[in-house]
N, CA and C atoms of all chains as a GROMACS GRO file, in nm:
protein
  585
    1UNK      N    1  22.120  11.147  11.221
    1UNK     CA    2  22.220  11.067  11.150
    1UNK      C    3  22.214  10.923  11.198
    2UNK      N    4  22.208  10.849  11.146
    2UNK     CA    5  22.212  10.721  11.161
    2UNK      C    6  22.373  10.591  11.170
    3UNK      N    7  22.310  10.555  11.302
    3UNK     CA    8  22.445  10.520  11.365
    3UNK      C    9  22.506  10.384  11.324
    4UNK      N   10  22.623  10.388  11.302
    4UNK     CA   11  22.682  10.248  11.243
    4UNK      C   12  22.664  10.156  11.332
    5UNK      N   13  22.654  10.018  11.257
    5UNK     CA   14  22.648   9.915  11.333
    5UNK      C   15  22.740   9.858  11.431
    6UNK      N   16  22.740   9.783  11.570
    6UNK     CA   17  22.812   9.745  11.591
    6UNK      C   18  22.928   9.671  11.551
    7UNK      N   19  23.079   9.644  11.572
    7UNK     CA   20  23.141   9.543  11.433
    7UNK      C   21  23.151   9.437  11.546
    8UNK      N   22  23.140   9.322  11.490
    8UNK     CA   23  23.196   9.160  11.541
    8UNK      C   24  23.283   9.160  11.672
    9UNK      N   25  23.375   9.205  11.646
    9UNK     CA   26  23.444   9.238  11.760
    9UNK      C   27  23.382   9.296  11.888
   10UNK      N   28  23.328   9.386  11.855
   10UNK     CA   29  23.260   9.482  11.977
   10UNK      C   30  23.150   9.390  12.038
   11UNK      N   31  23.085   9.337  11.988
   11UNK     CA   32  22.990   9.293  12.076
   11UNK      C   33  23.031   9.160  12.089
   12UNK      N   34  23.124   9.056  12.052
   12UNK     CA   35  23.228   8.941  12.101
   12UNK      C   36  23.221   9.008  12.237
   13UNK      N   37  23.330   9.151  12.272
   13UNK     CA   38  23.369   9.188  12.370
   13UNK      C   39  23.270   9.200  12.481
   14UNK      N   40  23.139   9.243  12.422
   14UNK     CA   41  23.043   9.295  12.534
   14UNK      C   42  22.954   9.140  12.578
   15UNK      N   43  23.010   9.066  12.516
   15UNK     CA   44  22.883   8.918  12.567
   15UNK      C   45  23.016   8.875  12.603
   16UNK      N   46  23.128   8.875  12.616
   16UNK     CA   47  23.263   8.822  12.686
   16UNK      C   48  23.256   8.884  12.848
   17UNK      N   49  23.193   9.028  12.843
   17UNK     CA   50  23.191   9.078  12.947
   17UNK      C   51  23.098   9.021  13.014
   18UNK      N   52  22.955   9.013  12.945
   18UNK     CA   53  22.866   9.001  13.033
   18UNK      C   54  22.851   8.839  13.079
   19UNK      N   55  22.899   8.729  13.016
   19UNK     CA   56  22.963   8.588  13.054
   19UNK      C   57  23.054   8.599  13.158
   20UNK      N   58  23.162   8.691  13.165
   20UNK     CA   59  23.222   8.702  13.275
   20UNK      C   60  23.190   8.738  13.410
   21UNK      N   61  23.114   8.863  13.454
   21UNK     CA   62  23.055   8.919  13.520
   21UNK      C   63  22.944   8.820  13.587
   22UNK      N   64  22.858   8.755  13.502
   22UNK     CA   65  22.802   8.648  13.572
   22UNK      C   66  22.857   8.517  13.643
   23UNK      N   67  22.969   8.493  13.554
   23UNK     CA   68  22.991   8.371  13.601
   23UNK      C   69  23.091   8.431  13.778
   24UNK      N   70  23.152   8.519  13.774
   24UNK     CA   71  23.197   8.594  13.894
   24UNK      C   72  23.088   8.576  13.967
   25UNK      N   73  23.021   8.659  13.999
   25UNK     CA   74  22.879   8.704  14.058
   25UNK      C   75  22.832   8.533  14.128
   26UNK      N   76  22.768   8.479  13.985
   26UNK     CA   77  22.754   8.340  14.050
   26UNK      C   78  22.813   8.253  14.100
   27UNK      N   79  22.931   8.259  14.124
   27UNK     CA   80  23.048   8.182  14.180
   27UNK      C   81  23.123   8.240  14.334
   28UNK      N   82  23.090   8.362  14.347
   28UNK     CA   83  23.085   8.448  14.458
   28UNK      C   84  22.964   8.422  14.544
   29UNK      N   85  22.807   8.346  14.472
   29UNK     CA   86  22.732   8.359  14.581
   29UNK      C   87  22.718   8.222  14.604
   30UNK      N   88  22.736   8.101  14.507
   30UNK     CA   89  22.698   8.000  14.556
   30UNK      C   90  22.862   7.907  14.436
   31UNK      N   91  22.949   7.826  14.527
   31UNK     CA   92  23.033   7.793  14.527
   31UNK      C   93  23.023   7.685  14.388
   32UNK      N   94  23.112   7.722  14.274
   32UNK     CA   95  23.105   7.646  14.164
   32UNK      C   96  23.013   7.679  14.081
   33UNK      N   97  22.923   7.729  14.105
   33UNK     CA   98  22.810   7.829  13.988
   33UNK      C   99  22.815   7.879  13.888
   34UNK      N  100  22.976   7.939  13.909
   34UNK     CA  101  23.002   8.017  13.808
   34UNK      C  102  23.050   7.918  13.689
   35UNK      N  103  23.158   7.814  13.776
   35UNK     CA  104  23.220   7.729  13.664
   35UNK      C  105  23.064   7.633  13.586
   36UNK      N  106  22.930   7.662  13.661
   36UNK     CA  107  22.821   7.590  13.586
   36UNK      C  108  22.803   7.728  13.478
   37UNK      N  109  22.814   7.826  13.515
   37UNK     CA  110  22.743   7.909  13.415
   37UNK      C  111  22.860   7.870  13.298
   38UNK      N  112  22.988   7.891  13.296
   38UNK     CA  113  23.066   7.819  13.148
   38UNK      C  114  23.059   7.695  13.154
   39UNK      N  115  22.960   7.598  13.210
   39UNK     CA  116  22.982   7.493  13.106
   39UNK      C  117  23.108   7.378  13.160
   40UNK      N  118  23.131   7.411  13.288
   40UNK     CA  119  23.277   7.356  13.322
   40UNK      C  120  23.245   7.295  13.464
   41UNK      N  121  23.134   7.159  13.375
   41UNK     CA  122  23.058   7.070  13.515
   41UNK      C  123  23.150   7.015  13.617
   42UNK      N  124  23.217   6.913  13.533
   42UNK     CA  125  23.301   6.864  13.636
   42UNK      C  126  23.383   6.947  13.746
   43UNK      N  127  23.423   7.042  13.699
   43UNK     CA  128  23.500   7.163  13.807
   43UNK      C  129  23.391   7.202  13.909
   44UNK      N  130  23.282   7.245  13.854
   44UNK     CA  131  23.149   7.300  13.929
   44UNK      C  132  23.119   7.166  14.046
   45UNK      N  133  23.110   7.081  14.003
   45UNK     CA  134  23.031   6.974  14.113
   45UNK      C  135  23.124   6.981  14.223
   46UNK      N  136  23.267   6.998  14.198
   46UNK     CA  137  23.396   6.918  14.274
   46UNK      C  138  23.346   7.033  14.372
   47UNK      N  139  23.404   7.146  14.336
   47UNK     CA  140  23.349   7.277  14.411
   47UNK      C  141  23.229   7.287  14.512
   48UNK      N  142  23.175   7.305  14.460
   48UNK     CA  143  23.010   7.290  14.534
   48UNK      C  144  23.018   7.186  14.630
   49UNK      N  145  23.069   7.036  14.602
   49UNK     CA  146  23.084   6.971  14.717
   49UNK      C  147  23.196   6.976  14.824
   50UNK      N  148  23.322   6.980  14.757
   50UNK     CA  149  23.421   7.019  14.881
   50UNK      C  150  23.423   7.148  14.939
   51UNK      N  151  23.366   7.259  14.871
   51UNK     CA  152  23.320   7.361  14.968
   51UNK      C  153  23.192   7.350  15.092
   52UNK      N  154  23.121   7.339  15.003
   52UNK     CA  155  22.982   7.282  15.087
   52UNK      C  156  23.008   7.176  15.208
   53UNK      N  157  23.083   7.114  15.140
   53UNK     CA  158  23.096   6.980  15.280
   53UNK      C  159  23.181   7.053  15.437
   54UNK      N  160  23.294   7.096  15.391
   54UNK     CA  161  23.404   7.198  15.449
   54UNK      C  162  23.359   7.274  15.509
   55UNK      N  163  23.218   7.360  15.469
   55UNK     CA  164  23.173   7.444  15.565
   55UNK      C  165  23.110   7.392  15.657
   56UNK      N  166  23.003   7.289  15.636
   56UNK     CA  167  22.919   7.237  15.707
   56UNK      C  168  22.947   7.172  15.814
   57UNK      N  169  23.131   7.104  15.777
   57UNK     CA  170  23.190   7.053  15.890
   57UNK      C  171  23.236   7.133  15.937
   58UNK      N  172  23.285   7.244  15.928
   58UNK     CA  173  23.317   7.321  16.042
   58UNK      C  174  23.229   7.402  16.141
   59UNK      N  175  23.101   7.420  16.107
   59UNK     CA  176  22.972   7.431  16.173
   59UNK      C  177  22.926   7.350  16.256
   60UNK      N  178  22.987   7.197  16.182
   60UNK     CA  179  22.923   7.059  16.307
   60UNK      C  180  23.039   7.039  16.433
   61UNK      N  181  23.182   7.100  16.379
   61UNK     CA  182  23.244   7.109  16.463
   61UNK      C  183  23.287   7.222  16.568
   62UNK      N  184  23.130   7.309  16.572
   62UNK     CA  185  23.119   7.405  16.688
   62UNK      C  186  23.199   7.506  16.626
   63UNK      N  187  23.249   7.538  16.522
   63UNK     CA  188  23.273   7.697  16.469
   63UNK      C  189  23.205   7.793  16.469
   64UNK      N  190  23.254   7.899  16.475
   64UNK     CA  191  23.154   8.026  16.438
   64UNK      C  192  23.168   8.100  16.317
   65UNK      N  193  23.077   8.179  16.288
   65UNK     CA  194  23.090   8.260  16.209
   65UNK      C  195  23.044   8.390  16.251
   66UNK      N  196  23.144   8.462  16.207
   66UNK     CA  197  23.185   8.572  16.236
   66UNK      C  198  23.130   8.664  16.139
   67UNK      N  199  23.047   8.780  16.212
   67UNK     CA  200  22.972   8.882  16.150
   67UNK      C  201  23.029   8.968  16.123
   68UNK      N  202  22.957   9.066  16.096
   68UNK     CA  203  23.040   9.239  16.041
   68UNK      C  204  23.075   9.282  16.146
   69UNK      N  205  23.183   9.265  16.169
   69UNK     CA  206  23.285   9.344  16.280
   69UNK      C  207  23.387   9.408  16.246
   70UNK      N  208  23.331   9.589  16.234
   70UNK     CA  209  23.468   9.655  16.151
   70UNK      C  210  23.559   9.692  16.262
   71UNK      N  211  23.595   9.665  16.394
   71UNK     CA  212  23.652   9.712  16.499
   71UNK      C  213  23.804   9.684  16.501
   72UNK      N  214  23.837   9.566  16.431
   72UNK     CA  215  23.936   9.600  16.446
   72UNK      C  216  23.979   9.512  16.301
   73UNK      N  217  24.160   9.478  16.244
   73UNK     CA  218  24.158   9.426  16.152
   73UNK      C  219  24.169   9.282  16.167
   74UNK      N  220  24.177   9.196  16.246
   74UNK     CA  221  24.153   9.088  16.243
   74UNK      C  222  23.994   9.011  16.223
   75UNK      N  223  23.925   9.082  16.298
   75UNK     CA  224  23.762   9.069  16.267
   75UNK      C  225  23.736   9.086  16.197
   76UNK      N  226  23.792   9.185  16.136
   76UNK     CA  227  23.766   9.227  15.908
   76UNK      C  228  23.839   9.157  15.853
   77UNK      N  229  23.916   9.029  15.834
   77UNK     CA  230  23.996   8.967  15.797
   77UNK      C  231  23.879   8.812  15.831
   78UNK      N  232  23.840   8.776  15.912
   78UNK     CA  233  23.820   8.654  15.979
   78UNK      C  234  23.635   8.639  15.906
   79UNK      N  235  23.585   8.804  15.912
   79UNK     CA  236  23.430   8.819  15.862
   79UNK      C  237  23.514   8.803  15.683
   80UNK      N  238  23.559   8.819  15.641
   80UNK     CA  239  23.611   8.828  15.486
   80UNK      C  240  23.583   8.673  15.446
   81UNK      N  241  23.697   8.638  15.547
   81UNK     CA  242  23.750   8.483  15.524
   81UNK      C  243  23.571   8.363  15.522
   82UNK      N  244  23.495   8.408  15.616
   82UNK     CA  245  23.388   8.330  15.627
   82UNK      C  246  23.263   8.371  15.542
   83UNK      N  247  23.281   8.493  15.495
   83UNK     CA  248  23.195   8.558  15.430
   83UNK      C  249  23.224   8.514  15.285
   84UNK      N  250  23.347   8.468  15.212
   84UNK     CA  251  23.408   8.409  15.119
   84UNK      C  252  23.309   8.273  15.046
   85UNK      N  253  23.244   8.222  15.146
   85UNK     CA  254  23.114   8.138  15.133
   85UNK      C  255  23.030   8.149  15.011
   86UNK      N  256  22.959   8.297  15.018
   86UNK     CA  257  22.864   8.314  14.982
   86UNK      C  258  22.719   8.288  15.032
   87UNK      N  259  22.666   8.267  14.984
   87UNK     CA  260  22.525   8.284  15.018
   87UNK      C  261  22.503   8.189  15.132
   88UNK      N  262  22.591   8.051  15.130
   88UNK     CA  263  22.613   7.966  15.256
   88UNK      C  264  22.631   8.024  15.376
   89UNK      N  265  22.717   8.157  15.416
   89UNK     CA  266  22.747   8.178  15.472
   89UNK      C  267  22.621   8.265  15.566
   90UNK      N  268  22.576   8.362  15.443
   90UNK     CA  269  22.470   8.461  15.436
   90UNK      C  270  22.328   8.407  15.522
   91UNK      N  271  22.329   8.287  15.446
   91UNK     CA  272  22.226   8.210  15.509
   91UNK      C  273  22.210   8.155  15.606
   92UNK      N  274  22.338   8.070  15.698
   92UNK     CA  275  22.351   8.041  15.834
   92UNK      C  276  22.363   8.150  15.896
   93UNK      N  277  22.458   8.246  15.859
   93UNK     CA  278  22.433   8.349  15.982
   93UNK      C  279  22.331   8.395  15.989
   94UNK      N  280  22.249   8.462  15.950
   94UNK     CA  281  22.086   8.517  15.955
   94UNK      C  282  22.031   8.428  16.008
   95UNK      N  283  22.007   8.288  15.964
   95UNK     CA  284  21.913   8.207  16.060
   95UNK      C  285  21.996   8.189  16.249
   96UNK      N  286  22.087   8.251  16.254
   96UNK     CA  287  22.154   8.245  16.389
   96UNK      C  288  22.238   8.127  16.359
   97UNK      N  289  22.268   8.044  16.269
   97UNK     CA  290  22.375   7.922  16.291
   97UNK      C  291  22.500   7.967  16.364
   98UNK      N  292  22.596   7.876  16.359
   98UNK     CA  293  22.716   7.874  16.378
   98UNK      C  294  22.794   8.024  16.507
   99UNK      N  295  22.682   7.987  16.626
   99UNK     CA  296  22.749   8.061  16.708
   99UNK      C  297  22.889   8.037  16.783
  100UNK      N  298  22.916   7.897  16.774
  100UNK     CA  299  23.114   7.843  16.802
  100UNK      C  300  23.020   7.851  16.972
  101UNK      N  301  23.140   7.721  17.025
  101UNK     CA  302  23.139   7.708  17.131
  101UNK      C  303  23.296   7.709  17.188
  102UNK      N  304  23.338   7.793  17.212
  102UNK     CA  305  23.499   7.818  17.246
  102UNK      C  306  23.553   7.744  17.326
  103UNK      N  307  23.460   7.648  17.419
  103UNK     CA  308  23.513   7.581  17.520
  103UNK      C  309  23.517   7.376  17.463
  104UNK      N  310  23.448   7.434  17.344
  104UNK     CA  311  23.493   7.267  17.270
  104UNK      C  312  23.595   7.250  17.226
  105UNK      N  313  23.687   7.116  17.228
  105UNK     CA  314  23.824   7.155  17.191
  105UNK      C  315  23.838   7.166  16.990
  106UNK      N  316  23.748   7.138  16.953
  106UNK     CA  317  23.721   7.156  16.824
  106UNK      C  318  23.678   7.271  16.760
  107UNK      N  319  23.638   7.385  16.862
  107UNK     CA  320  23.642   7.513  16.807
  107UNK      C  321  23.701   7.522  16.707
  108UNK      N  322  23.827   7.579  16.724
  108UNK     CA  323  23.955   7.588  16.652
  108UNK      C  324  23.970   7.538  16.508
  109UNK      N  325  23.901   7.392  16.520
  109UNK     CA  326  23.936   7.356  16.360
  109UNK      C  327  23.803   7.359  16.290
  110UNK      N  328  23.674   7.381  16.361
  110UNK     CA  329  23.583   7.429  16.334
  110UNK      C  330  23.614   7.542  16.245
  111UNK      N  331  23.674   7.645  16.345
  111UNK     CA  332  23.682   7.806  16.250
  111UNK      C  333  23.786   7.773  16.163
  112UNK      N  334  23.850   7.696  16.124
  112UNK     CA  335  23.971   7.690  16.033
  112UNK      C  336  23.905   7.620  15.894
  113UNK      N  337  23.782   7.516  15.915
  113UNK     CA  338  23.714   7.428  15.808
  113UNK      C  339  23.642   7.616  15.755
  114UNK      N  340  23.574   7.618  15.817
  114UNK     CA  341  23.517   7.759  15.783
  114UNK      C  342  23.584   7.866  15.716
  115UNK      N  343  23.705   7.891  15.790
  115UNK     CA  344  23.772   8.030  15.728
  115UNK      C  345  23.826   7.932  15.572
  116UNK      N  346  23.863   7.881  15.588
  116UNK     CA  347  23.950   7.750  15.430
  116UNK      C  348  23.789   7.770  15.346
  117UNK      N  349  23.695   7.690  15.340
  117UNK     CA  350  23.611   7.671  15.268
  117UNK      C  351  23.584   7.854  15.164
  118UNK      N  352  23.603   7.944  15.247
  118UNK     CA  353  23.513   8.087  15.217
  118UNK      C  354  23.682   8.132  15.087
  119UNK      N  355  23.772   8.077  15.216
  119UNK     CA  356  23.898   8.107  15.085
  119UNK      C  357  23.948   8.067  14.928
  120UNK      N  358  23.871   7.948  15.004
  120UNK     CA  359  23.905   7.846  14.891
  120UNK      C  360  23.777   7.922  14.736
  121UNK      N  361  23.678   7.947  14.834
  121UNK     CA  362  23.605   7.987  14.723
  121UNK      C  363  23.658   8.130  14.652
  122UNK      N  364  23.727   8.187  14.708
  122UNK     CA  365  23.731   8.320  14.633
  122UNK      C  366  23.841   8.264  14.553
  123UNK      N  367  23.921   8.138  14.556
  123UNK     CA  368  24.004   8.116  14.470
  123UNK      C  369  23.953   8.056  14.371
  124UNK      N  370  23.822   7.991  14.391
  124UNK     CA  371  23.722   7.945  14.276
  124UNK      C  372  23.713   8.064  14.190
  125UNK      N  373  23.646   8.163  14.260
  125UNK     CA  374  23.630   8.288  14.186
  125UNK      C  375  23.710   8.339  14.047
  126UNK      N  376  23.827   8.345  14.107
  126UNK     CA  377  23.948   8.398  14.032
  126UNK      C  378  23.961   8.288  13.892
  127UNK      N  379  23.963   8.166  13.942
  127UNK     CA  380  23.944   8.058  13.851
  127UNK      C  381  23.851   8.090  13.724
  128UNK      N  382  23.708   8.141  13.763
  128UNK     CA  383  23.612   8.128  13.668
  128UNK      C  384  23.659   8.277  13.580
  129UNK      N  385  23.708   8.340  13.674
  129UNK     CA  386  23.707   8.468  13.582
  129UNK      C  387  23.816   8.421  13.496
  130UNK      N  388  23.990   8.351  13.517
  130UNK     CA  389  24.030   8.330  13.422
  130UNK      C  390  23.952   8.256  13.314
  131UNK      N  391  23.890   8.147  13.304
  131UNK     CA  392  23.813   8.055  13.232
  131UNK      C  393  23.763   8.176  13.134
  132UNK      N  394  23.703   8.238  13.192
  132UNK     CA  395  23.566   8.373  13.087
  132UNK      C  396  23.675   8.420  13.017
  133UNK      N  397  23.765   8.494  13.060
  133UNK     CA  398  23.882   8.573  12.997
  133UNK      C  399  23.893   8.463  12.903
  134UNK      N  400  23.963   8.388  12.919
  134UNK     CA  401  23.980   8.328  12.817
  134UNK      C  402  24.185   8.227  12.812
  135UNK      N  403  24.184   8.275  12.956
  135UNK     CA  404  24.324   8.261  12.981
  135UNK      C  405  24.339   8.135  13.029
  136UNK      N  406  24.294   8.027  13.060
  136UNK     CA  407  24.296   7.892  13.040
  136UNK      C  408  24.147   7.800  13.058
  137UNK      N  409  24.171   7.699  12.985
  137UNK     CA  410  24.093   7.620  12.946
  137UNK      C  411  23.964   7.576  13.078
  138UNK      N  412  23.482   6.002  16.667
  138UNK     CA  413  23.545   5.975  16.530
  138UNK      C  414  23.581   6.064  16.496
  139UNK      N  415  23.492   6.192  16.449
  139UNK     CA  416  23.489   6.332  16.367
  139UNK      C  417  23.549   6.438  16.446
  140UNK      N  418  23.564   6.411  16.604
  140UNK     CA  419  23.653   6.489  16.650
  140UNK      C  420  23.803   6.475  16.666
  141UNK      N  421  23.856   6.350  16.624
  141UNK     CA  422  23.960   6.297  16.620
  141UNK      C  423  24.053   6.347  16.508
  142UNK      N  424  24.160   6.428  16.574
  142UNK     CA  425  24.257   6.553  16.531
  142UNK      C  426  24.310   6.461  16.373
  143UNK      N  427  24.365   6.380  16.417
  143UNK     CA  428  24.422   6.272  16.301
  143UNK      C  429  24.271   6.292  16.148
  144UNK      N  430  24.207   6.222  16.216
  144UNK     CA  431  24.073   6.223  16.111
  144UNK      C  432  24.028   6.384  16.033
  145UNK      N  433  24.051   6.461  16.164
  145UNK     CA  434  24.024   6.606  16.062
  145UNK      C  435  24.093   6.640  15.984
  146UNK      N  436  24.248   6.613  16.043
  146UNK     CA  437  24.308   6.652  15.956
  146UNK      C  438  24.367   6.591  15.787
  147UNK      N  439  24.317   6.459  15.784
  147UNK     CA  440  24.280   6.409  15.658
  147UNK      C  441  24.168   6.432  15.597
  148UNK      N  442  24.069   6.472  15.644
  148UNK     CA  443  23.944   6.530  15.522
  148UNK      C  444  23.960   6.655  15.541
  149UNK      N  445  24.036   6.733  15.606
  149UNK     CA  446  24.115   6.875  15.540
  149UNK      C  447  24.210   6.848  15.422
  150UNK      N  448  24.267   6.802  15.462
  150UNK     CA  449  24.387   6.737  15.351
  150UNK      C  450  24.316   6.755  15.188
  151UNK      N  451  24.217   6.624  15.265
  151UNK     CA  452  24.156   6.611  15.101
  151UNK      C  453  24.065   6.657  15.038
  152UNK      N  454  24.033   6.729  15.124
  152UNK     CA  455  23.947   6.862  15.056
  152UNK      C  456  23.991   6.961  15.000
  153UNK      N  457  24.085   7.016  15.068
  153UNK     CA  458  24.146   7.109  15.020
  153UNK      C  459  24.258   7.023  14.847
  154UNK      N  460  24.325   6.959  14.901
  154UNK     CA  461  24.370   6.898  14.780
  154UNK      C  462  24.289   6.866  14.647
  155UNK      N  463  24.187   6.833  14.658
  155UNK     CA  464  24.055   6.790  14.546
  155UNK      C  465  24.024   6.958  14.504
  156UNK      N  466  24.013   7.036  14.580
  156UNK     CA  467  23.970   7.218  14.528
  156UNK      C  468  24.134   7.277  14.468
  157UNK      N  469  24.242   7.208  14.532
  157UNK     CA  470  24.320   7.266  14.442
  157UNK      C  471  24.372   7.161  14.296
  158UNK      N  472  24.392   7.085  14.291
  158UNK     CA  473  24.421   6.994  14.210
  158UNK      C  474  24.338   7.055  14.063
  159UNK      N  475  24.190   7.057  14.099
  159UNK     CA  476  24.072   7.109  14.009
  159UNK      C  477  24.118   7.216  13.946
  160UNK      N  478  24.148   7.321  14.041
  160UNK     CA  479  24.178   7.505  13.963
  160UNK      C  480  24.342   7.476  13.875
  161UNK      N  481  24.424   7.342  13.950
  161UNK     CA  482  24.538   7.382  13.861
  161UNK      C  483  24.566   7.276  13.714
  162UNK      N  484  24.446   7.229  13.754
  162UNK     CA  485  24.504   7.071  13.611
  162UNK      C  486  24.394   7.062  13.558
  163UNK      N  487  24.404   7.025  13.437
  163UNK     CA  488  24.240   7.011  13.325
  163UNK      C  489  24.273   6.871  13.278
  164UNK      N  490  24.352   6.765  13.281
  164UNK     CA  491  24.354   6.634  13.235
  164UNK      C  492  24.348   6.539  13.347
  165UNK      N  493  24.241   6.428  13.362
  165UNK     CA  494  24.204   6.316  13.439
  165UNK      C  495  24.360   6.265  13.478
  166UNK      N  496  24.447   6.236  13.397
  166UNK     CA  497  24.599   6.138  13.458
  166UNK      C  498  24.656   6.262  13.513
  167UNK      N  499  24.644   6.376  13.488
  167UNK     CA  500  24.736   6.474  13.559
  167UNK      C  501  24.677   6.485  13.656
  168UNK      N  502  24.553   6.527  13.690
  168UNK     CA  503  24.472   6.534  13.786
  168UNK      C  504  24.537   6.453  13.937
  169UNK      N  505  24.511   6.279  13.872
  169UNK     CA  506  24.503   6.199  13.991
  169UNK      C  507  24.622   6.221  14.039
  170UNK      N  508  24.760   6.181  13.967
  170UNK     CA  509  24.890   6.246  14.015
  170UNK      C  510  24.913   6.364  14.041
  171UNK      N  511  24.811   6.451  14.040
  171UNK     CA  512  24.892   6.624  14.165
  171UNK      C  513  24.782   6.588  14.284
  172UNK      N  514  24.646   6.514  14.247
  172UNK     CA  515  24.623   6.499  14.389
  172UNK      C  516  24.655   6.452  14.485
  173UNK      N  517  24.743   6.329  14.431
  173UNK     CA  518  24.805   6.202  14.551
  173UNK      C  519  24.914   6.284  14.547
  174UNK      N  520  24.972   6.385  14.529
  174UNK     CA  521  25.109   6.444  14.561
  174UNK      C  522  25.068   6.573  14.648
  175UNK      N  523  25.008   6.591  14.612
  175UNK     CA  524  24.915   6.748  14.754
  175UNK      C  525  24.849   6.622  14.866
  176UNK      N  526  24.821   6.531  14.836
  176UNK     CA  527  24.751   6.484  14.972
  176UNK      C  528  24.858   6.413  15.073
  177UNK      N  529  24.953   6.356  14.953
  177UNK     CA  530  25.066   6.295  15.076
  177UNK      C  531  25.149   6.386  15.127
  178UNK      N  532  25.154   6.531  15.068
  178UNK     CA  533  25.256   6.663  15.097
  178UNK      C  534  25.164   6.753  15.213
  179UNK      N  535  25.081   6.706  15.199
  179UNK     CA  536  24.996   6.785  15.317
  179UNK      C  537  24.983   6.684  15.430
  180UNK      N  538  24.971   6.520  15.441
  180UNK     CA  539  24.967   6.454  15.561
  180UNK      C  540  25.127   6.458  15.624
  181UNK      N  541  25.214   6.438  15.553
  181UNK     CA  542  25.338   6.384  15.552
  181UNK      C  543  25.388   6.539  15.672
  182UNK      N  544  25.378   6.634  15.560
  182UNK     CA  545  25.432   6.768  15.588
  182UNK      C  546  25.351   6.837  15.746
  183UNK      N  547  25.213   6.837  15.738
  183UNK     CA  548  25.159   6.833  15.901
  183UNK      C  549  25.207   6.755  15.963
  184UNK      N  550  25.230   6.575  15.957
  184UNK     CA  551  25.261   6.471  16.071
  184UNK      C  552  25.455   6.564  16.095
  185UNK      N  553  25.492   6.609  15.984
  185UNK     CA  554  25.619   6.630  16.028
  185UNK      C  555  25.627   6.774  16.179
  186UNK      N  556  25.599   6.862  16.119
  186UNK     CA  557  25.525   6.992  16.188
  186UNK      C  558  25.460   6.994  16.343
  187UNK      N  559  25.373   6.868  16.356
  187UNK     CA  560  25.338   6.830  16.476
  187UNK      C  561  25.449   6.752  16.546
  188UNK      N  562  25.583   6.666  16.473
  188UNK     CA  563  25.666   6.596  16.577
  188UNK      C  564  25.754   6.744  16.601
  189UNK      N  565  25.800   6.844  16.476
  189UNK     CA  566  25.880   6.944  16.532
  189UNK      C  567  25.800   7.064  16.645
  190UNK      N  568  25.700   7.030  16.638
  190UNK     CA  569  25.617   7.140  16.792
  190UNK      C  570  25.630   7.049  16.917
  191UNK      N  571  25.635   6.907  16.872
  191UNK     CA  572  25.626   6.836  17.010
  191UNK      C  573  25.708   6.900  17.139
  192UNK      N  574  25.834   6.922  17.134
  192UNK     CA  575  25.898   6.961  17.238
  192UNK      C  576  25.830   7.112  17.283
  193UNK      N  577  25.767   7.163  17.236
  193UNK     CA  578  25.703   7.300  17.268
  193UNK      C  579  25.593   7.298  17.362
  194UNK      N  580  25.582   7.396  17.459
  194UNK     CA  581  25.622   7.464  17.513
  194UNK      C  582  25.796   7.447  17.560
  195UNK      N  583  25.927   7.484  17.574
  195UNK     CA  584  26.043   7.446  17.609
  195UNK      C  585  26.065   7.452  17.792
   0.00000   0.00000   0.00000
């Protein structure tokens, strides 16, 4: 038997999904990506640079970043917060970056530029997915 | 320079203010006015925060 066609609607829905899903995805690994995948430059650049910059200064200011440490819940809270990055994050830690020097007095706001930047991005996140949805401009 | 508490804490300020300003406003004049209102609510509101810790430890 031969199967009816998709209607207008249905596949609106399924390229709504799959616009969404990417622009998530890409905005989860590299900060503002996603708002490039819709088209929503100016948001994308702002992103990409005040995240990017934010992390980098908190790296120059002797922060660490904090690996997979499921031991307790603050270490799963603090690896979340820096891991929030994306692929920035992914990428200094593997090459060994950002081991923090605890005895600089800038530690501290080191890990705070760091933990902010990874947060800030998952609030990017949320951003792009409203954008895809369709729930503001 | 860059370790200087004052200095960080204005390109926190305005970093963070420029990433939020972005996610909550889509017009250039609205824009500049919620940023200069998150950036002076964030220097103003820390400089306040640091004179009320001053007496701390008691």
């Amino acid at each position: 038997m031969e199967q009816a066609p998709p209607e207008a609607g249905q596949v609106h829905a399924e390229v709504g999904f799959v616009k969404t899903l990417t622009a998530c995805v890409a905005g989860a690994l590299v900060p503002g990506l996603g708002h490039a995948v819709l088209q929503k430059w100016d948001r994308a650049i702002v992103f990409l640079g005040s995240i990017s910059v934010m992390f980098a200064l908190g790296l120059r200011l002797e922060g660490r970043l904090f690996g997979p440490d499921f031991t307790d819940l603050f270490s799963i809270l603090k690896f979340v917060a820096d891991a929030g990055s994306g692929l920035l994050y992914w990428f200094c830690w593997l090459r060994g970056l950002g081991v923090g020097e605890p005895s600089s007095y800038t530690y501290d706001f080191g890990n705070v530029f760091v933990y902010v930047a990874g947060l800030l991005n998952m609030l990017v996140v949320v951003d792009a997915f409203d954008i895809a949805m369709g729930r503001k401009r | 320079m860059i370790g200087d508490h004052f200095v960080l804490m204005l390109i926190f300020s305005f970093l963070v203010s420029l990433v939020f300003t972005f996610i909550a406003k889509d017009r250039a004049k609205e824009r500049v006015k919620y940023f200069l209102f998150l950036l002076a609510s964030f220097i103003l509101l820390s400089i306040l925060a640091g004179w009320l810790m001053y007496p701390l430890p008691l």
